[in-house]
C-alpha positions as CSV (number, residue, x, y, z in Angstrom):
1,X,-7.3,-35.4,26.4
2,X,-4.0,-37.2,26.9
3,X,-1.1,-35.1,28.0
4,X,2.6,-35.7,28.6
5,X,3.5,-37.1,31.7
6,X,6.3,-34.2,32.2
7,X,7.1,-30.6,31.0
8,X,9.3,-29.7,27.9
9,X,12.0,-27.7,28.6
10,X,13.3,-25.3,26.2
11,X,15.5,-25.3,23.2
12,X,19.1,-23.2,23.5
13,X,17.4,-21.6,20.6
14,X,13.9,-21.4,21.4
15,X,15.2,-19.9,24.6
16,X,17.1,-16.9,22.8
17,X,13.6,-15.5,21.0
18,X,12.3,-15.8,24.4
19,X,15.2,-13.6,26.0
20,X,16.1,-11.6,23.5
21,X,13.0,-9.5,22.7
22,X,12.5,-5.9,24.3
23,X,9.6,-3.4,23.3
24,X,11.2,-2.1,20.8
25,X,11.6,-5.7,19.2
26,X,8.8,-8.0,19.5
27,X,9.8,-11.1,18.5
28,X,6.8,-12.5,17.0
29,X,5.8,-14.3,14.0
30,X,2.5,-14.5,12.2
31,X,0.5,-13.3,9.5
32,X,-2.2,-11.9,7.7
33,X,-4.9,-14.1,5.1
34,X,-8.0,-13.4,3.7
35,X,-11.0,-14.8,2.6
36,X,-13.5,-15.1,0.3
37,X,-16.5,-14.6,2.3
38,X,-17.6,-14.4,6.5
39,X,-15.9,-16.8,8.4
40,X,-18.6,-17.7,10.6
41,X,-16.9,-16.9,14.1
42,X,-18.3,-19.4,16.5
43,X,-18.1,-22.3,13.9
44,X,-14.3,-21.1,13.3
45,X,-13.4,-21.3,17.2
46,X,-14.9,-24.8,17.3
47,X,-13.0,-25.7,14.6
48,X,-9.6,-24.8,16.0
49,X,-10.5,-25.8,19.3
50,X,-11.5,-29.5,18.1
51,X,-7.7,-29.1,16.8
52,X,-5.5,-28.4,19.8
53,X,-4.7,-31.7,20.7
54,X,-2.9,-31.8,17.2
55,X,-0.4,-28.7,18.8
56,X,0.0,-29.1,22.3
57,X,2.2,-25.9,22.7
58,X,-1.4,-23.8,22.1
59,X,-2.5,-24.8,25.3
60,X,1.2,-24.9,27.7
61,X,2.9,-21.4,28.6
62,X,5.6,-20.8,29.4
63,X,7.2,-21.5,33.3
64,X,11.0,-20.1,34.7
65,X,12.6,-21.5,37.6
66,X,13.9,-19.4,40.1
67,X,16.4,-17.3,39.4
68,X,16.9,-18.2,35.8
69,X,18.1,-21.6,37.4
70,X,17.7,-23.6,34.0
71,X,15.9,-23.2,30.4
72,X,12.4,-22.5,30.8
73,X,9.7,-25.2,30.8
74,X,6.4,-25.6,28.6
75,X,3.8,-26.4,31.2
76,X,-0.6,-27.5,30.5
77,X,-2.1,-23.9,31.3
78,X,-4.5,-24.8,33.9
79,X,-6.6,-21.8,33.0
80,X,-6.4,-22.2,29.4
81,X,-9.4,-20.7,27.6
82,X,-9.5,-20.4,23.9
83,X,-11.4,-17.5,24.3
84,X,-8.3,-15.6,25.8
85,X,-6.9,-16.5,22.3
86,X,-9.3,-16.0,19.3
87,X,-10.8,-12.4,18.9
88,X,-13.9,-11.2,16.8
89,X,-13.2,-7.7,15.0
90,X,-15.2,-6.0,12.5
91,X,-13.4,-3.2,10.2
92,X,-15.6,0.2,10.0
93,X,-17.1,1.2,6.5
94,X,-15.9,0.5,3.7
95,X,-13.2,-2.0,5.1
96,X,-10.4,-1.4,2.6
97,X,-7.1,-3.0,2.5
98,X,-5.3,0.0,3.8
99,X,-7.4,-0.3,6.9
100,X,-7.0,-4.1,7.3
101,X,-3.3,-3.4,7.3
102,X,-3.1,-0.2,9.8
103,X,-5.1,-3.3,11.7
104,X,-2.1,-5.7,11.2
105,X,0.2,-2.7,12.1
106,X,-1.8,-2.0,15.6
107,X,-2.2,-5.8,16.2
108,X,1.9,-6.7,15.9
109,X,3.1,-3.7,17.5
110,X,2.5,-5.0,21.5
111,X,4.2,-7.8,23.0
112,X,2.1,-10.9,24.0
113,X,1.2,-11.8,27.4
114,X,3.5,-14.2,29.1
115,X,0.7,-15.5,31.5
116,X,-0.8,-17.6,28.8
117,X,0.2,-19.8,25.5
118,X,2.0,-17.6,23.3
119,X,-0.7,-17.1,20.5
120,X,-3.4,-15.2,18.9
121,X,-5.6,-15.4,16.6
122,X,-8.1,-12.4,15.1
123,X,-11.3,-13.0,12.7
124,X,-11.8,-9.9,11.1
125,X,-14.8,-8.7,8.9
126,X,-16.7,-6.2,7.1
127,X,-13.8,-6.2,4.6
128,X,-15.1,-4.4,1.1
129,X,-16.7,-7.8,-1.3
130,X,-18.0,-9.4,1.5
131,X,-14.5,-10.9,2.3
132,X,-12.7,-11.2,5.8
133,X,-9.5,-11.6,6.8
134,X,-8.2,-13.9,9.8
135,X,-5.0,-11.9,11.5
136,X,-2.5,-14.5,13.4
137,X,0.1,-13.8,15.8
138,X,2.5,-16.5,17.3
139,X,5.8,-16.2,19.2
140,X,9.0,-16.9,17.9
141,X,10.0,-19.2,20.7
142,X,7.2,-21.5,19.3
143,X,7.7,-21.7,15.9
144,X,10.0,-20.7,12.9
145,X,8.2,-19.8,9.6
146,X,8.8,-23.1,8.4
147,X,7.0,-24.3,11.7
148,X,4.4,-22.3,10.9
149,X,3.7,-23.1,7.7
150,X,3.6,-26.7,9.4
151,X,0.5,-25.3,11.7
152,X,-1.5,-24.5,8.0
153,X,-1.5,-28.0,7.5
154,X,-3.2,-28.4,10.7
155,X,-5.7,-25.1,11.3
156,X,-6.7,-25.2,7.8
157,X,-8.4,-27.8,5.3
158,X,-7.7,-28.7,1.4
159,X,-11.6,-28.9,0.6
160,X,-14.3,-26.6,0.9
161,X,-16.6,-29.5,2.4
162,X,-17.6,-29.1,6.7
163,X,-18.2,-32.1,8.2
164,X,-19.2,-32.8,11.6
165,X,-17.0,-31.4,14.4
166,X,-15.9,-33.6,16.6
167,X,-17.2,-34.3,20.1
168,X,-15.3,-32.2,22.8
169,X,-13.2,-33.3,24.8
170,X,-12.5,-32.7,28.5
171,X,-9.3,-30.6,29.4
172,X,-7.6,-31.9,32.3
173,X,-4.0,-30.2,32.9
174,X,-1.6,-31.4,35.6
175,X,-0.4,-29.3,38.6
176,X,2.0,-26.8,37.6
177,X,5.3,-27.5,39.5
178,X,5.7,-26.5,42.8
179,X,8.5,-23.3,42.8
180,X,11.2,-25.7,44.9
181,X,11.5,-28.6,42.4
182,X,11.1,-26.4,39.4
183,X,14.1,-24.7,40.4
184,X,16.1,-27.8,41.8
185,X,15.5,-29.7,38.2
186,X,16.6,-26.4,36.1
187,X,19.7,-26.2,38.2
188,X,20.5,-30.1,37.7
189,X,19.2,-30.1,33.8
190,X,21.7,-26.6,33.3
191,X,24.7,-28.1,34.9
192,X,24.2,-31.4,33.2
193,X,23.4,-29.8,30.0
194,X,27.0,-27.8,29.7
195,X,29.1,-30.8,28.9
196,X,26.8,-32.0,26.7
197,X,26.6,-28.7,24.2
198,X,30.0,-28.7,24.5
199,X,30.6,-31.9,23.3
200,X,28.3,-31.4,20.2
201,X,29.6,-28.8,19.0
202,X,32.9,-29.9,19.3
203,X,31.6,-33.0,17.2
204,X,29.7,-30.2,14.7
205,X,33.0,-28.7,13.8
206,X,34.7,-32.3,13.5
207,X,32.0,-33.3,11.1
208,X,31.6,-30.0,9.1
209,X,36.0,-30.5,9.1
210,X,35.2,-34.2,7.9
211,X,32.8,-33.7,5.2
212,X,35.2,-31.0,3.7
213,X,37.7,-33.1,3.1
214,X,35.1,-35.9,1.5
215,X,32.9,-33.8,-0.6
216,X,34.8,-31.8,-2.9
217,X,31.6,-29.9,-4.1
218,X,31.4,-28.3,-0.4
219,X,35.7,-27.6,-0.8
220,X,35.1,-25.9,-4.0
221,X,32.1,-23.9,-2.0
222,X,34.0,-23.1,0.6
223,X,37.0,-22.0,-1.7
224,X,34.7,-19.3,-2.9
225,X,33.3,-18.0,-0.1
226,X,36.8,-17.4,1.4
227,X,37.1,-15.5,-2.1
228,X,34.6,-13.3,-1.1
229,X,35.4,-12.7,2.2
230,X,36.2,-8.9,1.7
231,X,32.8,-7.8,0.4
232,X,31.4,-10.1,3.4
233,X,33.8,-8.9,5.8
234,X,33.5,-5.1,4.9
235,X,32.2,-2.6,7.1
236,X,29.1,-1.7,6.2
237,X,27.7,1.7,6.6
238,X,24.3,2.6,7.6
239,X,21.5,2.7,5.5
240,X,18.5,5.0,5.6
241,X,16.1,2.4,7.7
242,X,19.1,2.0,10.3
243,X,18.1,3.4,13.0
244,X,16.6,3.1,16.4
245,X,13.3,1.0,16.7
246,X,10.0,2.6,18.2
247,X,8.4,-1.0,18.3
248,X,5.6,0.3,16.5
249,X,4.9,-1.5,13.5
250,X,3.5,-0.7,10.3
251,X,2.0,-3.2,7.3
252,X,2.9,-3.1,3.7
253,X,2.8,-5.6,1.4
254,X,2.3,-6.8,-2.5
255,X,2.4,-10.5,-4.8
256,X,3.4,-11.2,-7.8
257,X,2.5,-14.5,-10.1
258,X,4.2,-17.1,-9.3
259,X,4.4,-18.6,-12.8
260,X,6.3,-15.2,-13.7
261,X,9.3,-16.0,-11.0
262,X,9.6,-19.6,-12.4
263,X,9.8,-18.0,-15.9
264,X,12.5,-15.7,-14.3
265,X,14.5,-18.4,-12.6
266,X,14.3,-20.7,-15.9
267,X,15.7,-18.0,-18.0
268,X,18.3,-16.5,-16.1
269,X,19.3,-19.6,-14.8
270,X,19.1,-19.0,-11.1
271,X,16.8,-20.2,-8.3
272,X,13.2,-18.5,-7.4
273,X,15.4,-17.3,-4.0
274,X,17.8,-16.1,-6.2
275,X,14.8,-14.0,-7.9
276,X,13.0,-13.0,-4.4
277,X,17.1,-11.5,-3.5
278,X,17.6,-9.5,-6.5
279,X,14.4,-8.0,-6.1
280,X,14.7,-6.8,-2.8
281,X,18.0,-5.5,-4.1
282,X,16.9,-3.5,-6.3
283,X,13.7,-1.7,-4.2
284,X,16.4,-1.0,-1.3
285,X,18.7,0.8,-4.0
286,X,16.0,2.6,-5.1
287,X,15.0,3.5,-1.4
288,X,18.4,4.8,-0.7
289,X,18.3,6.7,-3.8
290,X,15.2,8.1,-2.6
291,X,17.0,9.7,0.8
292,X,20.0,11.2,-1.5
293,X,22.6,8.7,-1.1
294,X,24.9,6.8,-3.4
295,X,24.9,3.4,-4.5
296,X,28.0,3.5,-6.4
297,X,29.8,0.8,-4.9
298,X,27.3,0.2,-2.0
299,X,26.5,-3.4,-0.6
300,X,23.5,-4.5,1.8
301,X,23.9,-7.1,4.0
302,X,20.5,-9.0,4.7
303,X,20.4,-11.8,7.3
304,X,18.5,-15.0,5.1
305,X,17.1,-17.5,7.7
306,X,18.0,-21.1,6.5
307,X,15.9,-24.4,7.4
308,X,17.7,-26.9,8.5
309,X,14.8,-29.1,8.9
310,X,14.3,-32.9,7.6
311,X,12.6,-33.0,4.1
312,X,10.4,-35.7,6.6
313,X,9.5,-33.1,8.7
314,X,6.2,-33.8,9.7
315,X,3.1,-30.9,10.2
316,X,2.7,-29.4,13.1
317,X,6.0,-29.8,14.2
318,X,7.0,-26.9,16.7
319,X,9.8,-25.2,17.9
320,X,13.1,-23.6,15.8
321,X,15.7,-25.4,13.4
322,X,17.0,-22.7,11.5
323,X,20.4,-20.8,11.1
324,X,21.2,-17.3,9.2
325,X,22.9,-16.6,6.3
326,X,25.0,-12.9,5.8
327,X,23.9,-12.8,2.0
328,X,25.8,-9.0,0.4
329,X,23.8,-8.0,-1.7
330,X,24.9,-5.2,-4.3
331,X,22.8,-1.6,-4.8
332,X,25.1,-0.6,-7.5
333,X,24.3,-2.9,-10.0
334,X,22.3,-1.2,-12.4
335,X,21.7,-4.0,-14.9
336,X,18.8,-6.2,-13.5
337,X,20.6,-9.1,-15.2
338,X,23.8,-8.9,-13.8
339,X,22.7,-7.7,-10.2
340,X,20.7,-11.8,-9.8
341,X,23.9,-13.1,-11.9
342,X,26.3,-12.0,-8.8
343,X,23.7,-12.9,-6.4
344,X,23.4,-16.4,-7.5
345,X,27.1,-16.6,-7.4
346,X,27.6,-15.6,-4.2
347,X,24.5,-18.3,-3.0
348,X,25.9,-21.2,-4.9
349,X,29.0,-21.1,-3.0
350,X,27.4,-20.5,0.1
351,X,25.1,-23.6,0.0
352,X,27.5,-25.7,-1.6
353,X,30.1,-24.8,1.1
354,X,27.4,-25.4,3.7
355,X,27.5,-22.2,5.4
356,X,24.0,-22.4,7.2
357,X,25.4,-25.1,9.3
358,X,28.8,-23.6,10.2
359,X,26.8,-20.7,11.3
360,X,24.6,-22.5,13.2
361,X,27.2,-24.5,15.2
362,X,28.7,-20.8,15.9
363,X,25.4,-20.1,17.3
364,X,25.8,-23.4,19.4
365,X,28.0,-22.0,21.4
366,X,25.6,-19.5,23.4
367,X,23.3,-22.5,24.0
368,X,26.9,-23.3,26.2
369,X,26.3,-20.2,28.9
370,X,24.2,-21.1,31.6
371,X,20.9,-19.4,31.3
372,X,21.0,-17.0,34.2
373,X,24.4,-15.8,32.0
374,X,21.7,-15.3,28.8
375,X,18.9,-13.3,30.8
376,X,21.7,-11.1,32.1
377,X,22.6,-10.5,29.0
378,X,19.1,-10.2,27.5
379,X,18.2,-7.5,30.4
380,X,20.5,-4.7,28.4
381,X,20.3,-4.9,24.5
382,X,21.9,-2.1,24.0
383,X,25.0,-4.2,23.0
384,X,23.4,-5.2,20.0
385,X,23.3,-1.5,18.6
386,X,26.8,-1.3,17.3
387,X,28.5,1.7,15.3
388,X,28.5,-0.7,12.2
389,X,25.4,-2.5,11.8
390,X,25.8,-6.4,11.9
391,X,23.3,-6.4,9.0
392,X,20.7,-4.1,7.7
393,X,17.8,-6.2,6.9
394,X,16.0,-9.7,7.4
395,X,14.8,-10.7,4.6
396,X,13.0,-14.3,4.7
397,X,11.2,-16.6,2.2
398,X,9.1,-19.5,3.2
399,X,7.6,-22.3,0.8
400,X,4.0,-22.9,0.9
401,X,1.3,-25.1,-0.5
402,X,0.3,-24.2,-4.2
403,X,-3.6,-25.3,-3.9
404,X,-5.8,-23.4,-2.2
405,X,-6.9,-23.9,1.8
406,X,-9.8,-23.5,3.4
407,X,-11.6,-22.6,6.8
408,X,-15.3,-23.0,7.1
409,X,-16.1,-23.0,4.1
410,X,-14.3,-20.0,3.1
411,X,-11.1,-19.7,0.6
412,X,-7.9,-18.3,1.3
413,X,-7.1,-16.0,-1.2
414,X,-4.2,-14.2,0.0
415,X,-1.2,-14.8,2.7
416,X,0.8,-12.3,3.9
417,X,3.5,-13.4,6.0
418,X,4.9,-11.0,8.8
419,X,8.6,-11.3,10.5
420,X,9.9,-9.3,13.4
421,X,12.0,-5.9,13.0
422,X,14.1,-4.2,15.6
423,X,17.1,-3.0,16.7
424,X,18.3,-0.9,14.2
425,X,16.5,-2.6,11.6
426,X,13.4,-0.5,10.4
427,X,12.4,-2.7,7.6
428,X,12.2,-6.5,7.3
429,X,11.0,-8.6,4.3
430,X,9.3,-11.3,4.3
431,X,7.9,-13.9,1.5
432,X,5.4,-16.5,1.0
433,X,4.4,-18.5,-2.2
434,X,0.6,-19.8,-2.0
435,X,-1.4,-21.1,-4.6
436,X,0.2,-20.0,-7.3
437,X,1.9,-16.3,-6.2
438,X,4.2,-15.3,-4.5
439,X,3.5,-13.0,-1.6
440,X,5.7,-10.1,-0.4
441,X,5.0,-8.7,2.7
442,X,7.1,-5.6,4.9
443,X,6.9,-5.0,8.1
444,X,8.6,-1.0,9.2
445,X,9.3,0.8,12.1
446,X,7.1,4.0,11.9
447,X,9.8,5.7,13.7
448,X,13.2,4.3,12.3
449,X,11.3,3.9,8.5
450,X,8.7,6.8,8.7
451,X,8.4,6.4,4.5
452,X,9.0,2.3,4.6
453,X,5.4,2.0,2.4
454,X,7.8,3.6,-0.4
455,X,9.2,0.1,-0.7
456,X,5.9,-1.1,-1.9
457,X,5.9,0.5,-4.8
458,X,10.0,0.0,-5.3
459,X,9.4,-4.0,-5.0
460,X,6.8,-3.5,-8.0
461,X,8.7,-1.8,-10.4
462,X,11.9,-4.2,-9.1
463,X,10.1,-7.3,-10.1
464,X,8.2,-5.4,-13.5
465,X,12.3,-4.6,-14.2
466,X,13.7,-7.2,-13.9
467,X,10.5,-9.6,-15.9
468,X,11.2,-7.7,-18.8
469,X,14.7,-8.2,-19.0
470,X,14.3,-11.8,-18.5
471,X,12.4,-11.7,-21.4
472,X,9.2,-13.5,-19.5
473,X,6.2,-11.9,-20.6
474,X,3.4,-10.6,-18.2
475,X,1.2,-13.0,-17.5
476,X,-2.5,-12.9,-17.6
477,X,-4.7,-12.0,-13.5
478,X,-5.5,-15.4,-12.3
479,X,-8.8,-15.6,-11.4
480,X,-10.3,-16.8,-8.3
481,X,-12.9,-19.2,-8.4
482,X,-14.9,-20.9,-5.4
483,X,-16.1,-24.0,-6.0
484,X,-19.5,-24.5,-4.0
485,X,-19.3,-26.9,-1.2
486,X,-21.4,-29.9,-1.6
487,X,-24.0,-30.9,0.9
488,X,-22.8,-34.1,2.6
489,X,-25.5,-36.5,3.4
490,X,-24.9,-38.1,7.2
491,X,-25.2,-41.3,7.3
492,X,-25.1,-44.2,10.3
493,X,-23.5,-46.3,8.0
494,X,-21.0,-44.1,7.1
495,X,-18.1,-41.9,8.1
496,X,-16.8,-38.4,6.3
497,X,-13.5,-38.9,4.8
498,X,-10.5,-37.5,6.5
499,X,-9.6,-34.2,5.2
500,X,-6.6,-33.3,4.9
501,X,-5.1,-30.4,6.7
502,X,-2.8,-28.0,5.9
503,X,-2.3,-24.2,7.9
504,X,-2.5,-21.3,9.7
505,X,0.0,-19.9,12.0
506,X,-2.5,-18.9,14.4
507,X,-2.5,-16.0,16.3
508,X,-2.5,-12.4,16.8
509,X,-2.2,-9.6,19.6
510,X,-2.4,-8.2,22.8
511,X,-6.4,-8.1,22.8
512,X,-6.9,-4.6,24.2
513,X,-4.7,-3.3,21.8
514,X,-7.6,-3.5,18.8
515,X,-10.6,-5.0,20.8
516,X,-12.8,-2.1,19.4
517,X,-14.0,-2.0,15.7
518,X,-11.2,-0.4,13.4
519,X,-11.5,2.3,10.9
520,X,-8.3,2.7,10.3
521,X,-5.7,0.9,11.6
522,X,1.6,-18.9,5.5
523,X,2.7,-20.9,0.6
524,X,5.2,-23.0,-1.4
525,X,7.5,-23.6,-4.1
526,X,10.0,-26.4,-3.9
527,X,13.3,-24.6,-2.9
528,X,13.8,-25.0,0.8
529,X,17.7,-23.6,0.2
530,X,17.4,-20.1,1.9
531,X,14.2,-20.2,3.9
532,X,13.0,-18.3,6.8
533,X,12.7,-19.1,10.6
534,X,11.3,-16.1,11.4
């Protein structure tokens, strides 16, 4: 196995998910799949293992300097064992859904263990039909959800067909770096780094300033957005999931066809985000409703994350390129109609003035603190609880690959996404499209969203709403079929043809957290506009 010569330090933004998690706010990505059948366990570990020279960063953890001295490195794990990494479970009789998500819930709740790669992965049977599920947990430092989706293409395969695994190969890590040099070269790369950040994003701003005055479809944009400065800019109050985090997580989720949000976005004239917004809209106005409040004149602010990634960007790809969008999204709207109408508005001029970039240029400037300034910082996130909530959910949604993947064998039929919650933010959204639907999936604070599975059912009747309105009829179940895999005869003379790979964002939990049997407890359309990171 070759490996690089030196470490990879860290990303200004990488470097925040890394700081800026606490108990009550893991900051981990992942997500939950299942199956078609029994992933045969020790042929699935093989598989991913014969893989791992595809994604360095599964096998390097992460290493500070002294005294916060520079960004943190990603360092070869000299004790890497995959073993440390991939879990067997086995639900209890009869291994419904409810109990694969109290699972989920358990397995996202801990932090992970700094003292090895940031990743997880669980293989989880006895699932009612003879399915099983594969539970994966990743942190945020690593990958964004577009990122992740990048791993599918390499953890998981387009055909049913096994060939051959690969010969393994020998592991041979270098020396970590000795404490004294470690700390002398994150000093030197901090102190060199500051002019640096400070120049580009000096030259951000003179660009964004530049293409403004050359592109008059970003003016207009931008003309608009100032337009609707005072619903962005308005206090916002407190909604009924705003409150303080417990950490522990909860798993709800729900899909609809794809073919039916398509139909949507064709007749109303919007985009499939557009759709996934108005939606959500809708279930938190009915949520509120639920706890006694008005609506009347009632906005939400949800945090979209944006990809700002290369259309090139090639799988397996790590690390974060993403900024946030403040999207205000109306509860008062009553008509499903009018509610995406406004919503579409209010994204148009957002993309076409370019927002995502402005923000993230904004956000360049903490990458300008030295990093012992952003652990100090990071030590007391109290600061971040503020009277008026910054926003009140995350609300994410992440292209995938419409035809179906495989691992041994074995069809995904389902991917359910998962995005971090905390703060005061009991209820984050998150969305996936995968062969053909589109997959919502919530992740709730049991203590700041006791009732957050109400959503469930609100998302349902959102989406059934605001079909019918549309005018798209319901469209028949798709049904699932497996095609058999053909035997493949081995030859001398011959060599298996590539498959292609798609993926998995690997990785799940803290293992003692659900290392015993439980009874109870990533995808992709074509519009990349307001994706998630998270």
């Amino acid at each position: 196995m070759a490996v690089p010569p030196s470490p990879q330090r860290f990303s200004a933004l990488d470097c925040v998910f890394l700081n800026f998690e606490s108990k009550e706010m893991p900051l981990h990505i992942g997500g939950v799949s299942v199956f078609d059948g029994a992933i045969p366990f020790e042929r699935f570990v093989a598989t991913i293992e014969s893989k791992l020279d595809l994604i360095p960063r599964y096998r390097q953890k992460v290493i500070r300097p002294f005294l916060y001295a520079g960004y943190p490195i990603w360092q070869y794990d000299p004790d890497f064992d995959i073993r440390r990494h991939i879990f067997h479970l086995k639900l209890d009789p009869p291994g419904t859904d409810e109990q694969l998500r109290e699972l989920a819930g358990r397995i996202f709740t801990p932090l992970m263990d700094r003292n090895k790669p940031l990743w997880e992965t669980y293989v989880v049977g006895g699932l009612q039909g003879g399915r099983s599920a594969i539970i994966c947990k990743v942190h945020h430092c690593i990958v964004d959800g577009v990122a992740g989706i990048g791993l599918l293409n390499v953890m998981l395969e387009t055909s049913p067909h096994q060939h051959p695994l690969p010969r393994k190969k020998p592991y041979r890590p270098p020396k970590l770096p000795d404490a004294t040099s470690l700390f002398l070269d994150g000093l030197a790369d901090s102190l060199a780094q500051i002019p640096k950040r400070l120049s580009d994003v000096r030259d951000g701003f003179a660009s964004y300033g530049s293409m403004l005055l050359k592109d008059n479809f970003a003016a207009v944009g931008l003309g608009r957005v100032l337009d609707m400065l005072p619903e962005l800019m308005s206090p916002v109050e407190h909604l009924p999931f705003n409150r303080p985090c417990s950490g522990e997580r909860r798993i709800y989720w729900t899909e609809f066809p794809f073919a039916e949000a398509r139909a949507i976005r064709s007749a109303c004239g919007v985009t499939v985000n557009d759709v996934v917004l108005a939606v959500v809209a809708d279930a938190v106005s009915r949520y509120v409703k639920l706890h006694k409040q008005t609506v009347k004149n009632r906005f939400f602010r949800a945090m979209v994350p944006v990809n700002l990634r290369p259309p090139d960007n090639r799988p397996g790809e790590v690390g974060n390129n993403i900024s946030l969008l403040p999207v205000v999204l109306p509860l008062g709207i009553r008509d499903p109609l009018k509610r995406i109408r406004h919503i579409h508005t209010q994204t148009e001029a957002m993309k076409g003035a370019r927002i995502g970039e402005l923000v993230r240029l904004g956000i360049g400037w903490l990458g300008v603190l030295p990093p012992a300034v952003q652990a100090m910082l990071a030590f007391n996130l109290g600061w971040l609880n503020t009277p008026v909530p910054i926003f009140h959910m995350v609300c994410t949604n992440v292209p995938g690959p419409q035809i179906p993947l495989y691992t041994c064998g074995k069809r995904m039929l389902t991917c359910y996404p998962h995005v971090p919650t905390g703060m005061d933010v009991g209820i984050s959204v998150a969305i996936e499209s995968y062969d053909q639907k589109l997959y919502f999936a919530l992740t709730t604070d049991a203590l700041a969203a006791p009732d957050g599975g109400r959503m469930q059912g609100f998302l349902e009747a959102s989406f059934a709403e605001l079909r019918q309105a549309a005018g798209v009829p319901k469209t028949e179940p798709h049904v699932t079929r497996t095609r058999a895999a053909r035997k493949v005869k081995r030859s001398a003379r011959t060599t298996p043809k590539a498959t292609r790979k798609a993926v998995l964002v690997p990785p799940a939990p803290e293992a003692a957290a659900a290392a015993n049997p439980v009874s109870k407890v990533v995808l992709g359309h074509t519009e990349p506009e307001l994706v998630l990171a998270t």
